[in-house]
N, C-alpha and C positions, 0 to 999 in steps of 0.2 A: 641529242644533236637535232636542231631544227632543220629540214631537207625541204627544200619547195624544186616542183615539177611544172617547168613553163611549156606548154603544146600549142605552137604556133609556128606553121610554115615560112614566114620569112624572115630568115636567116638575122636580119639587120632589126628587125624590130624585137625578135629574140633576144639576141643578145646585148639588146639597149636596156629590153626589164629585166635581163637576169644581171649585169650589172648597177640600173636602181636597185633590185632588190640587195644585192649586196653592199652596196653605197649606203643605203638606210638600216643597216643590219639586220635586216628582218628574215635572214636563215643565214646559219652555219656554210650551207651547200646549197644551190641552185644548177639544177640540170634542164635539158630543152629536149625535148621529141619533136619533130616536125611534121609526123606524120600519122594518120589513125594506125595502121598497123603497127609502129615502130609504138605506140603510146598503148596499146593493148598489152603487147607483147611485152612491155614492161611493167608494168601494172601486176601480170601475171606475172613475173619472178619477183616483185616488191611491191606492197603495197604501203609501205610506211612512209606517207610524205605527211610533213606539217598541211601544207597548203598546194592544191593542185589549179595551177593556171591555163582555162582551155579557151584558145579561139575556138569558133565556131564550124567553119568552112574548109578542114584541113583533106589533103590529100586523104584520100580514102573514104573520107565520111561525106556527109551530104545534110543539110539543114542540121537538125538535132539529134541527128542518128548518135555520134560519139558522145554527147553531153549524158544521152541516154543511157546509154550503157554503162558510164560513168557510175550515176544512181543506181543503177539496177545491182550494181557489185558493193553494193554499201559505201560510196564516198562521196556525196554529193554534200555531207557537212562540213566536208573540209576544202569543200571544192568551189572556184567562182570562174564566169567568162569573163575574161577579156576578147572584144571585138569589133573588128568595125562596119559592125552590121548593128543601125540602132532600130530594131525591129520590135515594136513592144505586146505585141503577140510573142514572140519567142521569149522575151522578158519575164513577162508573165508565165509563161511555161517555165520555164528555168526557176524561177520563182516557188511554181506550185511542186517542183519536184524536191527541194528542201536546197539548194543551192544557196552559198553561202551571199555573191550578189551578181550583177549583169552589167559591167562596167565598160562604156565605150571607151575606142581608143579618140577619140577625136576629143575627148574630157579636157579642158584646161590642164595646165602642167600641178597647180597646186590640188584641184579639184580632184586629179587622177592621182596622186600622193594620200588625199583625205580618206578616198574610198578605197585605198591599196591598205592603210595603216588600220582603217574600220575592219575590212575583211578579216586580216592579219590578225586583230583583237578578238575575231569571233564573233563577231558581230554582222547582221545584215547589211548589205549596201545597193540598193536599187533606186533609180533615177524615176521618182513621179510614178510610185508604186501604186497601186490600186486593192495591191492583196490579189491571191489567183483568181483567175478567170477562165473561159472560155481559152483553148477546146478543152473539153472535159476528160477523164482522164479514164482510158478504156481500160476492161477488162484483160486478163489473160485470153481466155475463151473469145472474145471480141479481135484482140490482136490476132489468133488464132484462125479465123474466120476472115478476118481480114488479108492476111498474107497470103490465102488460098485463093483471095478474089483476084490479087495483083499477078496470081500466076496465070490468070485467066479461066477460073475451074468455077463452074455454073453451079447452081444453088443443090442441085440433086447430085452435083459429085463432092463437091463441101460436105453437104448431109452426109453420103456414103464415108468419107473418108474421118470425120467427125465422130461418129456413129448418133448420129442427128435427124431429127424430119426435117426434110428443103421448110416445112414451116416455120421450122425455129430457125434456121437458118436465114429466112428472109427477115423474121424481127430480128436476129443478132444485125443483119445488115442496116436496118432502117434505125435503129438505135447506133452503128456507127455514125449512119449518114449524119443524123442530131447533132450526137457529142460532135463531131469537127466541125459543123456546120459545112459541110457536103452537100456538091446540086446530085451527083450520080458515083455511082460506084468511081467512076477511073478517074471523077475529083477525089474520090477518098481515100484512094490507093496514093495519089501525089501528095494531098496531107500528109499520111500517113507516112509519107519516107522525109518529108519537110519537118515535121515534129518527134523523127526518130521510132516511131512506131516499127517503122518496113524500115530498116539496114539495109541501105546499099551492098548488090549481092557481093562483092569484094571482102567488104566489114564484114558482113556475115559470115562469111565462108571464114575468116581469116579468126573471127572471138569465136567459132564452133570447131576449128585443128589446136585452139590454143587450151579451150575447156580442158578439166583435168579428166582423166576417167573416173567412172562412176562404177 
């Protein structure tokens, strides 16, 4: 049984693709979350969809924070955006993270079918791709160091809590600043929650009570 999973907050746009997508038969079942929480949370009690459909901007998340996460749980090859944000920086990320494609909604009606039935087949579908790009793609350790900066914790309590010298600390930072193309730390803490790096504290808090125990 083919199941596709549409994540998109408005209610009316939701259920205009979950009925194309059942109009073109392309799943058995078509269900909608509206929200990063409500979309985590189910996720964790199933994770077997044919095809997952994520806007971008939904309650809870913030830039690429939920696309993120997304990938990071193993589904980002079954998974593509829809959105109406045609940001080709985000494109490109979405892209380099294995996503299937980055489909606006603002697409022609037949053009937006073309790329709906491309994905469907497995296949990529991205508008005037260039292959990945910039920003590059950080570390664990680097994320790590990074989320420490956004809480405000200076290079000798990073070190400390790390178990790090503020030395290496300062190259993990000037090697963040690079990969995103950062002028100062508190531009690269805003990247950083823009391309899902730093979870909006909400998101975070919400996929760290849902984690199983370990």
């Amino acid at each position: 049984m083919k199941r596709m999973l549409i994540v998109d907050d408005h209610p009316v746009v939701a259920q205009s693709t979950q009925s194309l997508f059942l109009g073109m038969q392309l799943a058995d079942a078509v269900e909608i979350c509206h929200t990063a929480p409500e979309t985590i949370a189910k996720l964790r009690q199933d994770d077997d969809w044919f095809r997952i459909w994520l806007d971008v901007d939904v309650p809870g998340a913030q830039g690429l924070s939920l696309i993120r996460w997304i990938q990071q749980i193993g589904l980002a090859s079954r998974s593509a955006v829809i959105t109406a944000n045609r940001n080709p920086e985000w494109q490109a990320e979405v892209e380099r993270m294995g996503f299937l494609g980055y489909v606006p909604k603002a697409t022609g009606f037949e053009a937006f079918k073309h790329a709906i039935q491309h994905i469907v087949q497995g296949r990529f579908y991205f508008e005037n791709s260039l292959g990945p790009r910039q920003p590059s793609l950080l570390t664990r350790r680097q994320v790590d160091v990074l989320r420490l900066v956004s809480h405000g914790r200076m290079s000798k309590e990073i070190a400390r809590q790390l178990g790090l010298t503020p030395a290496t600390v300062n190259n993990y930072i000037t090697t963040i600043l690079d990969a995103l193309r950062a002028r100062n730390r508190s531009h690269a803490v805003a990247l950083g929650i823009e391309y899902g790096y730093l979870a909006p504290d909400a998101l975070s808090e919400i996929a760290q009570r849902l984690e199983p125990a370990v």
